[in-house]
KOLMAR-387849 format. One line per 3 residues: number of its first residue (from 1); their letters; for each residue x, y, z negated of C-alpha. Coordinates in Angstrom, 1 decimal, decimal comma. Each point is the difference from the previous one (the first is absolute). Layout:
# KOLMAR-387849
NUM = a = X:Y:Z  ...
# end
This chain:
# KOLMAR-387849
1 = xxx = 0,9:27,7:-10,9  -3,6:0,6:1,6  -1,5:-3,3:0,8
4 = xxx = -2,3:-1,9:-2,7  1,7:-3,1:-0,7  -2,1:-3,3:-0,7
7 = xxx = 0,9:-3,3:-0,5  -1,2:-3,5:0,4  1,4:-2,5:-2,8
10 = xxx = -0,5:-4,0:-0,7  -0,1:-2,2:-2,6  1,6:-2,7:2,1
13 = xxx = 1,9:0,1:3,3  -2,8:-1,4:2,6  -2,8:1,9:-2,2
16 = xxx = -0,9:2,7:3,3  2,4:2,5:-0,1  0,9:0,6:3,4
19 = xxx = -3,2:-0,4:1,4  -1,9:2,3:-2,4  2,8:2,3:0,5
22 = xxx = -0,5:0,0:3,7  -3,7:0,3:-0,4  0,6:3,2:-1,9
25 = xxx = 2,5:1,6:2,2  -2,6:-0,5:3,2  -2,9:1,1:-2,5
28 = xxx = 2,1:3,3:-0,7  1,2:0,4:3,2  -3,9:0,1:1,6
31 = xxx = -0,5:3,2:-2,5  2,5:2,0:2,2  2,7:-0,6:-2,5
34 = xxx = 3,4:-0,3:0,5  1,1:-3,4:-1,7  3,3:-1,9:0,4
37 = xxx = 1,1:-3,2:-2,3  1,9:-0,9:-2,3  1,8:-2,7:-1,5
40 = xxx = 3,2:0,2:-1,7  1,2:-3,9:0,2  -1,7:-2,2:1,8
43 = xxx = 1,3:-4,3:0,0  -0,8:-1,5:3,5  1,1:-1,3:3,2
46 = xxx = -2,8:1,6:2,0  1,6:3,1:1,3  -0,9:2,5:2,8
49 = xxx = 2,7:2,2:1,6  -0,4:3,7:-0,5  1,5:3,3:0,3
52 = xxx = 3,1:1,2:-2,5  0,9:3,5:-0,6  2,7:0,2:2,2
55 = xxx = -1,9:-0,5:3,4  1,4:-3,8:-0,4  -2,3:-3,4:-0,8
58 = xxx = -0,3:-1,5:-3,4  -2,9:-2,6:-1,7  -2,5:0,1:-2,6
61 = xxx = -2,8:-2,7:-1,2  -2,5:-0,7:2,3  -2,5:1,2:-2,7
64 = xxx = 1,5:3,6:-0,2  0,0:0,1:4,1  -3,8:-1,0:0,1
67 = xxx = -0,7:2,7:-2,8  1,6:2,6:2,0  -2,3:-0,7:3,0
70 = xxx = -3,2:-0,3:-1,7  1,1:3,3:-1,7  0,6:1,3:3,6
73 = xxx = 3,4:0,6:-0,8  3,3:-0,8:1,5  1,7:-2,5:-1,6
76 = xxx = 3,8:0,6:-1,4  2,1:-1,7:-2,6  -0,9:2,8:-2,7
79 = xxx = -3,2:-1,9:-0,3  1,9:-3,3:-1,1  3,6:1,3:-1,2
82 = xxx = 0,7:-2,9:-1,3  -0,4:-3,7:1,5  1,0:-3,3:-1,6
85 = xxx = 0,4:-2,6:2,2  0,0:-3,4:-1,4  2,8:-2,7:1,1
88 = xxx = -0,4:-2,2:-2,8  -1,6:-0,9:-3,0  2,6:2,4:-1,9
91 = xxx = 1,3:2,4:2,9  -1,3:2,7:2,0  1,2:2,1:2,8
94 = xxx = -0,4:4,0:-1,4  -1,0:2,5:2,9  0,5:3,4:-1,2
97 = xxx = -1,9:2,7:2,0  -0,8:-2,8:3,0  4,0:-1,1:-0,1
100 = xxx = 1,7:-3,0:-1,6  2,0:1,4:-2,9  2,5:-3,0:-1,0
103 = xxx = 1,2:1,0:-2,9  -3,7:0,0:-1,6  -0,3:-3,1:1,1
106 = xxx = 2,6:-1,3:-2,3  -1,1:1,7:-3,3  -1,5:-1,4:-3,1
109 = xxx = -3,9:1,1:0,4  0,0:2,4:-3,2  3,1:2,0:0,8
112 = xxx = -1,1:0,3:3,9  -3,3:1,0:-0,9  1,4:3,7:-1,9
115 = xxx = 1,9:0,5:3,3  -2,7:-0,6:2,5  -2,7:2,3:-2,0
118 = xxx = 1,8:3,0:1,1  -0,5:-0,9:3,8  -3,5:-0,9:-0,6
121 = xxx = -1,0:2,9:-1,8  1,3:2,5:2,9  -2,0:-1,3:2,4
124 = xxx = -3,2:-0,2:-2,2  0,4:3,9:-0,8  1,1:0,7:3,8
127 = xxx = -3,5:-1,6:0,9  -2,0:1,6:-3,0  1,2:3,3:1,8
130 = xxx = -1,1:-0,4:3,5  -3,6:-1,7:-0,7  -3,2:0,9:-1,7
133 = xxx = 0,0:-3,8:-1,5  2,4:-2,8:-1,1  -1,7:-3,2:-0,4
136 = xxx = 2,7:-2,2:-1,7  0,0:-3,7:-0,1  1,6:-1,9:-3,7
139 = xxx = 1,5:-3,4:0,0  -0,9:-3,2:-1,6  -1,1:1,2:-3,6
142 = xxx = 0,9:3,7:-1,7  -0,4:-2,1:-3,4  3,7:-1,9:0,3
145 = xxx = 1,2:0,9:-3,5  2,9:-2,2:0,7  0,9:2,1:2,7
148 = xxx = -2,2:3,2:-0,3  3,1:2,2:-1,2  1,9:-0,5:3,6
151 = xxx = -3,2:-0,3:1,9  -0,1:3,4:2,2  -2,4:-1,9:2,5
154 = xxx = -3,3:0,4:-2,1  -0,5:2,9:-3,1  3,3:1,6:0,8
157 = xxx = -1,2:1,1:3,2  -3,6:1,0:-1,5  1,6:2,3:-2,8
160 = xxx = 2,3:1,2:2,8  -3,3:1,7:1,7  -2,8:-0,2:-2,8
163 = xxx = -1,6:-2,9:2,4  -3,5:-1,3:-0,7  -0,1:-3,6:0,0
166 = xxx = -2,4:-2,6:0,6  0,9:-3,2:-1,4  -1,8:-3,1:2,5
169 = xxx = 0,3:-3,5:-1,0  -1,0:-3,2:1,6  -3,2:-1,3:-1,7
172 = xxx = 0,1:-3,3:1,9  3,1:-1,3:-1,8  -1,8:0,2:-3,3
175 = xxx = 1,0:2,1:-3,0  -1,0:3,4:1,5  -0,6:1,9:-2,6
178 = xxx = 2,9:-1,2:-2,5  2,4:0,9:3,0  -1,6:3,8:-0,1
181 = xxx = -0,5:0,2:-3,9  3,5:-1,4:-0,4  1,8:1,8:3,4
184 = xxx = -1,8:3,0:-2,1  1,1:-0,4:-3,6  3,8:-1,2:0,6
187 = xxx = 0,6:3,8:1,9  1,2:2,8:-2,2  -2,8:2,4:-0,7
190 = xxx = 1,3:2,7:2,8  -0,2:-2,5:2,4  -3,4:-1,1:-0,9
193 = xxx = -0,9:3,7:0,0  0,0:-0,3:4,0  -2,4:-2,7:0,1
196 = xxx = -3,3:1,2:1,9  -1,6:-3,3:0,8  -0,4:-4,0:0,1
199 = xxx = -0,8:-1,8:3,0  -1,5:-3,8:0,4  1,9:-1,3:3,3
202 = xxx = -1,1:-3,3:1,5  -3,6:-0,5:-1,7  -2,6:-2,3:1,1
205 = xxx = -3,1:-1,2:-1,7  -2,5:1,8:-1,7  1,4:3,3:-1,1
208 = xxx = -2,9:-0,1:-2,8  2,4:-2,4:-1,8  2,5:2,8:0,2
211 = xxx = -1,4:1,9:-3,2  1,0:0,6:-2,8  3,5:-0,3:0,9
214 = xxx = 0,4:2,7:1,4  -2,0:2,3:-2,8  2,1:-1,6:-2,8
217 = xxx = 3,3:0,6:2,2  -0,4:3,8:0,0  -1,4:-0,4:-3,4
220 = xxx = 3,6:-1,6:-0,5  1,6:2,6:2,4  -1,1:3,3:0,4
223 = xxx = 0,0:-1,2:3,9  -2,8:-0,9:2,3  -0,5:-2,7:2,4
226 = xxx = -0,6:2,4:3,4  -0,1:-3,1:2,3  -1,1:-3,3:0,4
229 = xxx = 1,5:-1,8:3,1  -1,6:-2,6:2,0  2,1:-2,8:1,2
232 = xxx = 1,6:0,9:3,8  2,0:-2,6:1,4  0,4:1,6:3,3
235 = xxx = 0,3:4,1:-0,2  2,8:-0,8:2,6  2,9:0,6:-1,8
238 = xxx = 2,7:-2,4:-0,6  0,8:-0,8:-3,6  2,5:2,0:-1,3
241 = xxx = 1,7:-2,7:-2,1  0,3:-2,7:2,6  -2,3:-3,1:1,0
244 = xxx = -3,2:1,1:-2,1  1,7:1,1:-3,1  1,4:-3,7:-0,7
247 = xxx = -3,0:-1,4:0,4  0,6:-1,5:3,9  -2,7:-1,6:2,0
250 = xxx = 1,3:-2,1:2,7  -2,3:0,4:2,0  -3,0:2,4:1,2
253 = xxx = -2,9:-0,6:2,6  -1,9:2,8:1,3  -2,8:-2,4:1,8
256 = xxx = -0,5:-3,3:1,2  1,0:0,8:3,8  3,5:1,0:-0,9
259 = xxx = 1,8:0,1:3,2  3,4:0,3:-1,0  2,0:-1,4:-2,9
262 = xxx = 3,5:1,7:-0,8  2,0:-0,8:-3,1  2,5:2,5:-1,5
265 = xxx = 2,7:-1,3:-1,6  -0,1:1,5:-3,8  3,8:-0,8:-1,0
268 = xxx = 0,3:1,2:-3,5  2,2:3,4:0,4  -2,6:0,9:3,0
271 = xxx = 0,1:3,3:1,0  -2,5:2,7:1,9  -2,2:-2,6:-0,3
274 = xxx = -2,6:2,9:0,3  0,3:0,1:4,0  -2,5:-2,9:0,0
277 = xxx = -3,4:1,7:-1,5  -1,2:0,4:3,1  -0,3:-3,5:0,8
280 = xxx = -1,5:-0,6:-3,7  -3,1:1,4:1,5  -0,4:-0,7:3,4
283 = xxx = -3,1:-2,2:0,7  1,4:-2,7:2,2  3,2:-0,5:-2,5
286 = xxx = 1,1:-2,8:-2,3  2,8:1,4:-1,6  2,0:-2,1:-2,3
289 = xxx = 3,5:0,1:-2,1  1,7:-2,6:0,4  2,1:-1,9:-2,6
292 = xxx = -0,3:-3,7:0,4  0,4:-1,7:3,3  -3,4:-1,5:0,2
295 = xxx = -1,5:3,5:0,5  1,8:0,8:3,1  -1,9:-2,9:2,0
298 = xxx = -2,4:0,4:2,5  1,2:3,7:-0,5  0,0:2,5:3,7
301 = xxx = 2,5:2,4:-1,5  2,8:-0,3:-2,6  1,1:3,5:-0,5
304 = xxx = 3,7:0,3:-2,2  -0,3:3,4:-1,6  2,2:2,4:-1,8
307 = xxx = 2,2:-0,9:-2,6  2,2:1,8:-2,7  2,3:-3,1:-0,7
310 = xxx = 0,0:-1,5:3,4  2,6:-2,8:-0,2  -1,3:-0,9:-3,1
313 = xxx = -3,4:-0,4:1,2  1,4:-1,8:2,6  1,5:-2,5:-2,0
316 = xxx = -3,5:-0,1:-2,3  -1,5:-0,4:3,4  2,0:-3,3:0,7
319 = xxx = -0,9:-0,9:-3,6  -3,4:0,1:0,3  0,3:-2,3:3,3
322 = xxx = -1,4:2,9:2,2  2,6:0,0:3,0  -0,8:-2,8:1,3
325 = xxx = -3,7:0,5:0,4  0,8:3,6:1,6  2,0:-1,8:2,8
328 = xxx = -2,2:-1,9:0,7  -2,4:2,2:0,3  2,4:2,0:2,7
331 = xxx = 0,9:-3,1:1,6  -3,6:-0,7:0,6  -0,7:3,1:1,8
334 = xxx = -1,8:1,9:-2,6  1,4:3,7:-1,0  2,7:0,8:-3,1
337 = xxx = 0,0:3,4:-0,3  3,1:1,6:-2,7  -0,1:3,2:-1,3
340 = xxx = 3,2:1,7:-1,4  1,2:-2,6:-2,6  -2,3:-2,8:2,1
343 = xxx = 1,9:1,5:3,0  3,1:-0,8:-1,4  -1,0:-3,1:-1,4
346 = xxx = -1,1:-1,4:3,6  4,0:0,5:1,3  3,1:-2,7:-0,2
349 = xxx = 1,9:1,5:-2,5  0,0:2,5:-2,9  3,3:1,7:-1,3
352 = xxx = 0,4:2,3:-3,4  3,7:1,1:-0,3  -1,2:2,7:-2,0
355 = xxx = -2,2:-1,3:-2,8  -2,7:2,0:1,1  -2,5:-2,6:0,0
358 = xxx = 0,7:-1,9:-2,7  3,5:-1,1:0,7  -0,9:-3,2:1,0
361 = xxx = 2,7:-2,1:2,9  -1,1:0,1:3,6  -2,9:-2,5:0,9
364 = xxx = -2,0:-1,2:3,0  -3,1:1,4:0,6  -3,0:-1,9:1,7
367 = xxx = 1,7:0,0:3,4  -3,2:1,3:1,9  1,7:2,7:1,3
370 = xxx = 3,6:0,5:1,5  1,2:2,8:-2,1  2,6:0,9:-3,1
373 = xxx = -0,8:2,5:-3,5  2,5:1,5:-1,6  -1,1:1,8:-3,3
376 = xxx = 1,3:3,8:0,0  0,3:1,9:-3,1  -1,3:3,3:1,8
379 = xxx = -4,0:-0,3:0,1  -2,0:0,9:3,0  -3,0:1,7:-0,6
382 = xxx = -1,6:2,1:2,8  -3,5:-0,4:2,1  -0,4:-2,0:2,7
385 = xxx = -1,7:0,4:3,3  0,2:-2,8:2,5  -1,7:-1,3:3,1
388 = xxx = -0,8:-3,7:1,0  1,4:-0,9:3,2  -2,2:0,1:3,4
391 = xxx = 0,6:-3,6:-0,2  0,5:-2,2:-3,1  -0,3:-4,1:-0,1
394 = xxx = -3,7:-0,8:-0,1  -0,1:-0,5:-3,7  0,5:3,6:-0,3
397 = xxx = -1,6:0,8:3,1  -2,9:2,2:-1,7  2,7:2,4:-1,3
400 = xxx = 1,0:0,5:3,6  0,8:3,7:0,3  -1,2:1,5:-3,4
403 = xxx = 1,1:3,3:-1,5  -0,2:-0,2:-4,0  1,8:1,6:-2,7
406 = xxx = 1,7:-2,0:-3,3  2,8:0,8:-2,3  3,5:-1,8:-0,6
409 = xxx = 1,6:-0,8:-3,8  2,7:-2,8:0,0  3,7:-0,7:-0,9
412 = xxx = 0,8:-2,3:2,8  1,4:1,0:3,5  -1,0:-2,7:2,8
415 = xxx = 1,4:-1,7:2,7  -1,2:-1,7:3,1  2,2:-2,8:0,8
418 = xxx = -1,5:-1,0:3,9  -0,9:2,4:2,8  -1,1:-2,7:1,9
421 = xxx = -3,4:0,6:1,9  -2,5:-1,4:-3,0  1,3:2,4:-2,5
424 = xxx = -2,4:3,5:0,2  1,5:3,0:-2,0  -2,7:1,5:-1,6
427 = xxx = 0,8:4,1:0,1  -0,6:2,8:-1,8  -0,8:3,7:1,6
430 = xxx = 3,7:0,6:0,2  1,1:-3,3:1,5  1,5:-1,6:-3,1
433 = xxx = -0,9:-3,6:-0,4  -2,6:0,0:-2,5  -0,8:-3,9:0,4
436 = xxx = 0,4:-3,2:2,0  -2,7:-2,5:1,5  0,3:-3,4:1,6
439 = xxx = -2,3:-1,8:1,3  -2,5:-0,8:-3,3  2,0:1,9:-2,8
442 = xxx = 0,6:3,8:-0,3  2,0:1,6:-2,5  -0,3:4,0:-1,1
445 = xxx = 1,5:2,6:-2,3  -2,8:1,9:-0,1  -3,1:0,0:-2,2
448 = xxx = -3,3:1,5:0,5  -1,6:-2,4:2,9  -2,6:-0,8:-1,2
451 = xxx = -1,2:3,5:-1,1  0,1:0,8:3,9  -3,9:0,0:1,0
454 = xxx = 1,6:-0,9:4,2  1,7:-2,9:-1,5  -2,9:-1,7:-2,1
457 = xxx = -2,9:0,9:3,0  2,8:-1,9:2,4  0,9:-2,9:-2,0
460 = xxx = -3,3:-0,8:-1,6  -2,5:2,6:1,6  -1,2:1,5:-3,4
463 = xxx = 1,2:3,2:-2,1  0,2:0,4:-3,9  -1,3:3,3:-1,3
466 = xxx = 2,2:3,2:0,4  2,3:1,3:-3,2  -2,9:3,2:-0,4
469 = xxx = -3,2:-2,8:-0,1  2,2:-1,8:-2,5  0,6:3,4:-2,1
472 = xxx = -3,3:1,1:0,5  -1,4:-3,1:-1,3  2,1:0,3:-3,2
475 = xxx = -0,9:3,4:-0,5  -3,8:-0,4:0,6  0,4:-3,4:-2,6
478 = xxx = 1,0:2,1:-2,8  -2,0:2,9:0,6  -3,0:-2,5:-0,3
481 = xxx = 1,2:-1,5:-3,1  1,4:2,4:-2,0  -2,0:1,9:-2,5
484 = xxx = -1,5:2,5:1,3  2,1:3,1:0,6  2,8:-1,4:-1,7
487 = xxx = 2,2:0,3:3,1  -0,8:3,6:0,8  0,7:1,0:-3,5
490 = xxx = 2,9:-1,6:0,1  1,6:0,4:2,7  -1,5:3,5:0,8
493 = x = -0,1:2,3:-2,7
# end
């Protein structure tokens, strides 16, 4: 090992890890340093398709893919060897090293969790090797005691590589410092050994009113409060742990003169959900997700995105009365646009022979589109290129010959049931079909569209900053509010 390894841990999932962590790795990264991430399991369905040893394609969490880039670093599945991939309440899919590993997918949590360590640990010591810093993210809490002797996610990997942890918490739940003095006192006394700091996320008021907490904490503690974080709503990353950590708001206004209205979809196994930032903060944006029907009227878009349990989002979908509405809203001229499991979702008929998505009996799907999905066990999981048509129906007209780059993850292998003049293939760089329009409704396997600058200054002729004004934010926010020279001592000497 030559890299300084540091970590960034929570007392809660949704406390600021992944943001804080990707603050730091653009910080770093801005002293000439040579920084990649780390995390060693990470639970989400936002996931970005990167490159695997071999020379072949694998995924990661989206948070580990936007560290790597604000660490100006390329982004590979060493930097998320592990990725859990929630299917239900009680399931996950396991991707070991960016592939699906079945097998882990089956296991009891405890017993998979000794044989997954092993593959985590290689890749944290094959990146500790080639960089001058590791900046590792934790999950949830380090403080699990329940689970804290099979955890290899949190203290594990900071013994591993003598890390020096932060510990953030999220002051605007309440209980801020019990979750540090407790996340503190329940840790063995080696772990707590690697403690450096405290830090305050999501503050507002009068920081005044702050003292003497944090005096009597290190009183408590031995461990100083380095940071006291303003409330950000929109840094410009997506949350990490789905619709605003749990705590959803339908929907968000950016001014009175909103111009156009689209509503997402948010089925509950969602998935990549992530693709949609940009639209969080364009200016002439209303964007909402959808659960209810009465939120998808007087709507300009309804946009079906990705999902992890498509048929059975489907059939929540139908539940929730939501089919209807979105035919409607085709039949009255106004666009439906699917993406991956929203693709799929839009087509006459969904088939899985193999169990792969959920084993559920062939259903209908919404009929907008004349196509048929069979669910493969083999994964696809490669980039995607693609370029509109020179000439698209005119509710897609604006996309009208457009270049832009996107990435494809899915289980389902897609049919087009009608070559009759309506139907537009939609292709990728290699002539595959990569999609399907006709007339108001479009359907696509790829993700990323909406982090194309061409495709936001055509559609709605504004931009949302780029990925470096978005790290460089982050990393100018914390080096404001940290104490000062906390950072450089940390992460420098």
């Amino acid at each position: 090992m030559r890299a300084r390894a540091v970590m960034v841990l929570g007392t809660t999932s949704g406390a600021g890890k992944s943001w804080l962590a990707t603050a730091v790795c653009r910080w770093a990264a801005r002293q000439g340093l040579r920084v990649a991430p780390f995390k060693a399991q990470n639970m989400s369905n936002n996931a970005r398709v990167v490159a695997r040893p071999d020379g072949g394609w694998g995924e990661i969490g989206s948070a580990q893919y936007f560290q790597a880039l604000a660490a100006h670093a390329q982004p590979d599945v060493r930097m998320n060897p592990i990725l859990l991939k929630p299917e239900s309440d009680t399931g996950s899919q396991v991707v070991v090293c960016g592939e699906v590993h079945r097998i882990y997918s089956t296991m009891p949590w405890r017993e998979r969790s000794e044989l997954l360590w092993p593959h985590a640990r290689q890749a944290l010591h094959e990146l500790m090797a080639q960089n001058d810093l590791v900046v590792i993210e934790g999950a949830g809490s380090p403080a699990e005691i329940n689970l804290h002797q099979s955890d290899y996610v949190n203290m594990r990997t900071a013994l591993e590589v003598n890390a020096q942890c932060l510990v953030v918490t999220d002051i605007d739940r309440g209980g801020a410092f019990a979750h540090l003095y407790g996340t503190h006192q329940l840790l063995p006394s080696n772990e707590r050994a690697l403690i450096r700091g405290f830090v305050l996320n999501r503050f507002r008021g009068d920081a005044t009113l702050l003292s003497p907490g944090p005096e009597q904490l290190q009183a408590l503690t031995g461990v100083p409060t380095v940071a006291v974080l303003p409330y950000w709503r929109d840094h410009g990353l997506a949350d990490e742990d789905g619709l605003d950590g749990g705590r959803w708001t339908p929907t968000r206004s950016h001014s009175t003169g909103v111009s156009t209205k689209i509503a997402v979809i948010a089925y509950p196994q969602i998935s990549n959900l992530d693709e949609f930032e940009s639209l969080r903060h364009l200016p002439n944006v209303d964007l909402i997700w959808a659960r209810h029907p009465q939120e998808l009227l007087a709507v300009d878009w309804i946009i079906l995105p990705g999902s992890k349990r498509t048929q059975s989002d489907l059939i929540w979908l139908r539940q929730q009365g939501l089919d209807e509405p979105i035919r409607a809203h085709a039949l009255s001229g106004r666009p439906v646009l699917g993406i991956c499991g929203g693709l799929q979702m839009l087509g006459q008929s969904l088939d899985d022979p193999h169990g792969v998505d959920g084993g559920l009996v062939a259903q209908a799907g919404l009929g907008l589109l004349p196509m048929h999905t069979v669910f493969d066990p083999v994964k696809v999981v490669r980039p995607a290129r693609m370029r509109f048509a020179d000439r698209l129906p005119s509710a897609w007209s604006h996309w009208q010959s457009i270049n832009w780059s996107g990435y494809e993850i899915h289980q389902g292998r897609t049919e087009m049931r009608s070559s009759g003049a309506s139907v537009h293939a939609l292709l990728r760089d290699d002539g595959q079909p990569l999609g399907w329009s006709r007339g108001q409704v479009m359907g696509l396997y790829a993700h990323g569209l909406f982090e194309s600058s061409e495709i936001l200054r055509a559609w709605l002729g504004s931009d949302c900053p780029t990925w470096d004004q978005v790290f460089d934010g982050l990393a100018d926010f914390i080096d404001t509010h940290f104490e000062k020279d906390f950072l450089s001592q940390w992460l420098l000497r």
